[in-house]
Each structure stands twice: as C-alpha cells, then as structure tokens.
DOGUVO-78651 format. One record per residue (C-alpha): residue number from 1; x, y, z; residue in one letter. Coordinates in steps of 0.1 Angstrom, whole numbers, plus 5000, padded with zeros to 4 digits. Example, Ala and Ser with C-alpha at 12.3 -4.5 7.8 and 13.67 -1.06 7.14 Angstrom:
BEGIN
+-----+------+------+------+----+
|   i |   xx |   yy |   zz | aa |
+-----+------+------+------+----+
|   1 | 5123 | 4955 | 5078 |  a |
|   2 | 5137 | 4989 | 5071 |  s |
+-----+------+------+------+----+
END
This chain:
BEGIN
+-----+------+------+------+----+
|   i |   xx |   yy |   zz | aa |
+-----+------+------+------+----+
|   1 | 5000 | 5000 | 5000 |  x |
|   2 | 5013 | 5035 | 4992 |  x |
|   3 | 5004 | 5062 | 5011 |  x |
|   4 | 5003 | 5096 | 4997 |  x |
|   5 | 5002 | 5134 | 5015 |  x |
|   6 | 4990 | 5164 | 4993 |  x |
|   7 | 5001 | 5200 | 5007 |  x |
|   8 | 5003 | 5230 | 4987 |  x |
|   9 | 4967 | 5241 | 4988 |  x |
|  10 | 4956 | 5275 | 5000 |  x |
|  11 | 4936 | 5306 | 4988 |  x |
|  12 | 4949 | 5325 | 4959 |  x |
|  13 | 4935 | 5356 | 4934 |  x |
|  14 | 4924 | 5345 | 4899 |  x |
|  15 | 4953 | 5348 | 4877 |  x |
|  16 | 4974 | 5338 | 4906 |  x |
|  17 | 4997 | 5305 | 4911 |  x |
|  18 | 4996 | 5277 | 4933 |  x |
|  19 | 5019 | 5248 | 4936 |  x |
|  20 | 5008 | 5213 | 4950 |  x |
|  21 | 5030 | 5188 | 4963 |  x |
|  22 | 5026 | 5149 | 4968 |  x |
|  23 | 5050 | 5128 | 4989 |  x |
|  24 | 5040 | 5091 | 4983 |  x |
|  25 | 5055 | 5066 | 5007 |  x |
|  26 | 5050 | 5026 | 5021 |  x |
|  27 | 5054 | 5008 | 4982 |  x |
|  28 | 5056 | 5038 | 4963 |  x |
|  29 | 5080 | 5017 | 4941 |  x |
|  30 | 5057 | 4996 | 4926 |  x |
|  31 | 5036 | 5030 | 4915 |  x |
|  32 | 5029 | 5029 | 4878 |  x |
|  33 | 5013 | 5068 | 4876 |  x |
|  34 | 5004 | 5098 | 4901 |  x |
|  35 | 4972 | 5119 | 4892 |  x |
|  36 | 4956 | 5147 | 4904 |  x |
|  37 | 4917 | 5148 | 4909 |  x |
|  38 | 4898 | 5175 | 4920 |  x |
|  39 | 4862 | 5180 | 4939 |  x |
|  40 | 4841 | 5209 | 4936 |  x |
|  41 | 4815 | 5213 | 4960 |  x |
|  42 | 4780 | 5196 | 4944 |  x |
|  43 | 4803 | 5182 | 4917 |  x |
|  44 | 4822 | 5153 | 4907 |  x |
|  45 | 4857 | 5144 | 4911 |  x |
|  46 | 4872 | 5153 | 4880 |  x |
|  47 | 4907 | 5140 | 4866 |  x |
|  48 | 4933 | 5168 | 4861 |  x |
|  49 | 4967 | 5153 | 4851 |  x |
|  50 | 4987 | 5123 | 4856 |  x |
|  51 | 5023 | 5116 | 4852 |  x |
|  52 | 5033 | 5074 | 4845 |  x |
|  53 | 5063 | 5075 | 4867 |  x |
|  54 | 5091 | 5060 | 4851 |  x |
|  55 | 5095 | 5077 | 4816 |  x |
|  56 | 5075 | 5110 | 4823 |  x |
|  57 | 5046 | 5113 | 4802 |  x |
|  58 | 5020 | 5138 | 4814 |  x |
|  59 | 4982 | 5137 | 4801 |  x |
|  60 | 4957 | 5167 | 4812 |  x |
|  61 | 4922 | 5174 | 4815 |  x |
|  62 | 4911 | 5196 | 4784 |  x |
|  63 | 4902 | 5226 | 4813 |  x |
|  64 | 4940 | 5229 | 4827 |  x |
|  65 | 4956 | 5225 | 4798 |  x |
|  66 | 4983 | 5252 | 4791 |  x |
|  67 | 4977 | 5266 | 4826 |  x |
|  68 | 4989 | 5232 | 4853 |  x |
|  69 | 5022 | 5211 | 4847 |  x |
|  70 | 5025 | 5179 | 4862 |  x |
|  71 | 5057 | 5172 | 4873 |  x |
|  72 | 5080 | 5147 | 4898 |  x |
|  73 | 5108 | 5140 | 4916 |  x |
|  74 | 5116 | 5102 | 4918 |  x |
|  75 | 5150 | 5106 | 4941 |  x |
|  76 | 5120 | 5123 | 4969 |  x |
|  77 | 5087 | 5102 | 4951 |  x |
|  78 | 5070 | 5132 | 4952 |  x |
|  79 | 5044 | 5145 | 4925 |  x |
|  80 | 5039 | 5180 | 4915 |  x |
|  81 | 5013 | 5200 | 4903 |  x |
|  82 | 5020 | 5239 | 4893 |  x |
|  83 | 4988 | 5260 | 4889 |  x |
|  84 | 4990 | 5288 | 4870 |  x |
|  85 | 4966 | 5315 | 4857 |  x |
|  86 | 4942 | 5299 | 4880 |  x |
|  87 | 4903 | 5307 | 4877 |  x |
|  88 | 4874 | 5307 | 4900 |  x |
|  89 | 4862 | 5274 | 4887 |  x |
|  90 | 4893 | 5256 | 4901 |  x |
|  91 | 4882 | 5260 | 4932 |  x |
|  92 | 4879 | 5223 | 4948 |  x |
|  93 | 4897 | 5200 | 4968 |  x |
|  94 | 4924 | 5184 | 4951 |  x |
|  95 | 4937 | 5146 | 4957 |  x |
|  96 | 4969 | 5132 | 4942 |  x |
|  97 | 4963 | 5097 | 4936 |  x |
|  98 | 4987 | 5063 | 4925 |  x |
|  99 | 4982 | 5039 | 4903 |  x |
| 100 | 5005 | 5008 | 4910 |  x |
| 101 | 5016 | 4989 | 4880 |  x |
| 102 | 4997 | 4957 | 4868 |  x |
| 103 | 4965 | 4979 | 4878 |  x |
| 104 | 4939 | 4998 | 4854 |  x |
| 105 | 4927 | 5023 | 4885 |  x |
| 106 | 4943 | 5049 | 4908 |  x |
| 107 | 4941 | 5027 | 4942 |  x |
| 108 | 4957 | 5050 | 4964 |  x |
| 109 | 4946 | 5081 | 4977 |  x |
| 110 | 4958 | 5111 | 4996 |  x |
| 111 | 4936 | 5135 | 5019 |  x |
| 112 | 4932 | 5163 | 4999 |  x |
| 113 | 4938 | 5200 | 5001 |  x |
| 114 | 4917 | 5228 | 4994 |  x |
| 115 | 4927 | 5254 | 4969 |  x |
| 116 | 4900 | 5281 | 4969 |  x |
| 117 | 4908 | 5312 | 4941 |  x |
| 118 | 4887 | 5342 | 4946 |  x |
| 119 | 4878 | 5367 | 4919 |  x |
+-----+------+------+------+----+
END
C-alpha cells in the first residue's frame, strides 16, 4: 500500500499560482502513475493530470491545459502539480492519487487539500 500526502493548497487571486506537492510513501516503488483529481462542492471528482512514473509522460484534463504542469521527483517520490493562471472554477479539493503497475485504476489516495481562488 502507498500512502500519499497532498500539501500545497491554499487561497489564491484568479490569475494567481499555486503549487501542489505529493509525497508518496510505504510501496511507492511499485507505483505505475500519480494523478491529480479534483472536487468541487456539488460536483464530481474530475481527473486533472497524471504523470506514468518512470519515463514522464503527462496527460491533462482539456480545462487545465496550458495553465497546470504535472511534474516529479523520483529521488524524493513526490508529484507536483503547478497552477498557473488559475480561475474561479478551480476552486475544489484536490487529491493526488497512485496507480500501482499491473492495475487499470488509481488505488491510492491522499487527503486532499483545498485550493480556493477568489475573483
């Protein structure tokens, strides 16, 4: 089991930046991918990026595209997320997930943290 601690979150002015961190612990060697999810209040959780671990290769939700990177360290196993130009509608909780390898779901889930951007 991997464990997995999001920090980062915060409130912030639309057009401002945030930067989200996720340290992943326990088996994070046998992770395959990180994500980031987010949870708006009456909504969904929504995908917003994922990174597959080893080689690098990011994939993002058509509404963050050219705004959030998705990024990571694997000397620290820690995933990244850098918000820029952030809007009133990314206002949610956001969860960094893993997805171990041999699996087709993100198993693993962190607490969340809240980023709330006011206008």
């Amino acid at each position: 089991q991997v464990q997995l601690v999001e920090s980062g979150g915060g409130l912030v002015q639309a057009g401002g930046s945030l930067r989200l961190s996720c340290a992943a612990s326990g088996r994070a060697f046998s992770m395959l991918a990180m994500g980031w999810f987010r949870q708006a209040p009456g909504k969904e959780r929504e995908f917003v990026a994922s990174i597959i671990w080893s080689v690098g290769s990011t994939y993002y939700a058509d509404s963050v595209k050219g705004r959030f990177t998705i990024s990571r360290d694997n000397a620290k196993n820690t995933a990244f997320l850098q918000m820029n130009s952030l809007k009133p509608e990314d206002t949610a909780v956001y969860y960094c997930a893993g997805r171990d390898a041999g699996t087709t779901n993100f198993g693993s889930w962190g607490q969340g943290t809240q980023v709330t951007v006011s206008s």
